[in-house]
Phi, psi and omega in degrees: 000143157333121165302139175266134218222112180232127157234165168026067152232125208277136184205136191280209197266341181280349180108357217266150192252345176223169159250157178289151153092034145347095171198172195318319172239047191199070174300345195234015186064213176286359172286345175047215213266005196287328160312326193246013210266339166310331206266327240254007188241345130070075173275323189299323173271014195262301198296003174260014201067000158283101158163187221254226194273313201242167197282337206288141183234117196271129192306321187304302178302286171342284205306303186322284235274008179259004180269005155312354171199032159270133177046037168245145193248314167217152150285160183230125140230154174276174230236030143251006192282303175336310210166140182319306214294171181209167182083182180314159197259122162274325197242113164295312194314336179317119136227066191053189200286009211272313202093199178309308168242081188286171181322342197283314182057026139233207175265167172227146184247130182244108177293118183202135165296034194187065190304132160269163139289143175329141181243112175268116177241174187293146168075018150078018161265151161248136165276161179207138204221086176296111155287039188245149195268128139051264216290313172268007149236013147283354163245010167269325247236292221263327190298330225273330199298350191035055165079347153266163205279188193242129215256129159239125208247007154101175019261209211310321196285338189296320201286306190293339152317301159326331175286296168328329208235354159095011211245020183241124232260334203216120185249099150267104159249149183217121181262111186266137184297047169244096192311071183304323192076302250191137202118192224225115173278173187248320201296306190350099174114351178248074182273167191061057165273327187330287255271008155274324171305150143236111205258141189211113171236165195225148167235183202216157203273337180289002172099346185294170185200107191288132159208154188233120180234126194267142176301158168282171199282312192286339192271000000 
């Protein structure tokens, strides 16, 4: 069966996966750019249009963010990854923060108490905008993957619903040296999670700390 899949997801020394205060020009809130600023130099995130100030693609880093779409057939995000709004969708024209041709090139399954119609977009990604608990939007998720696994792409409460509910084989988290206070934690509510794992860290000369986790074999 298809692997369930979390990559190049940035989280501070504090747990936090966002900052407060979410809104259109502010996706990570008040942390702004500081969670990803490890990623934006890059090649993988250069060929995406993502990315910062200087030419350098640091090799540590590189090797983490480019296993971010191998062999993935579809995304799960929850429907602020999507977009500010929240509640009945007032603006349809939204189509999310990517632009005209986002990044994904598959399909995505988007979590909301307030299913749309399919959104087709340029470069063959589609959004589907789903009203399911986990299980069931991991097997709507798996109709859509044509055999490839499934990426769940945050944000934080989306991943940790998925933890919560045990269903995800493989983890790239990168724990950035920064102090949020404040913002939406990841861990909260998963205490013993190691003990599903097999954990692996790597550091990165930009100070960042790759850890990776595989489900275990025995388990």
């Amino acid at each position: 069966m298809s692997l369930v899949r979390v990559h190049n997801f940035s989280i501070s020394l504090d747990g936090f996966g966002t900052g407060e205060g979410q809104q259109l020009d502010a996706p990570f809130g008040h942390a702004g750019s500081r969670l990803m600023e490890w990623a934006f130099e890059t090649r993988t995130f250069r060929e995406m249009g993502i990315h910062g100030t200087s030419a350098g693609s640091l090799g540590v880093d590189e090797a983490f963010a480019s296993q971010w779409g191998h062999g993935v057939g579809v995304e799960i995000m929850g429907r602020n990854k999507f977009g500010p709004q929240r509640g009945p969708w007032e603006d349809e024209e939204w189509k999310g923060w990517w632009g005209d041709n986002p990044v994904f090139h598959t399909p995505v399954v988007v979590l909301t108490h307030h299913p749309r119609p399919v959104l087709e977009m340029e470069g063959g990604t589609t959004f589907h905008f789903v009203d399911a608990d986990p299980v069931s939007a991991l097997e709507q998720a798996r109709a859509l993957a044509g055999g490839g696994d499934v990426r769940i792409g945050g944000g934080v409460s989306t991943v940790r619903q998925f933890l919560e509910a045990d269903l995800i084989d493989h983890m790239h988290f990168v724990l950035v040296p920064i102090v949020l206070g404040r913002g939406e934690r990841l861990w909260d509510g998963l205490e013993g999670l190691e003990e599903r794992f097999e954990i692996e860290a790597t550091p990165s000369p930009q100070g960042v700390l790759h850890l990776v986790f595989t489900r275990r074999a025995d388990l």
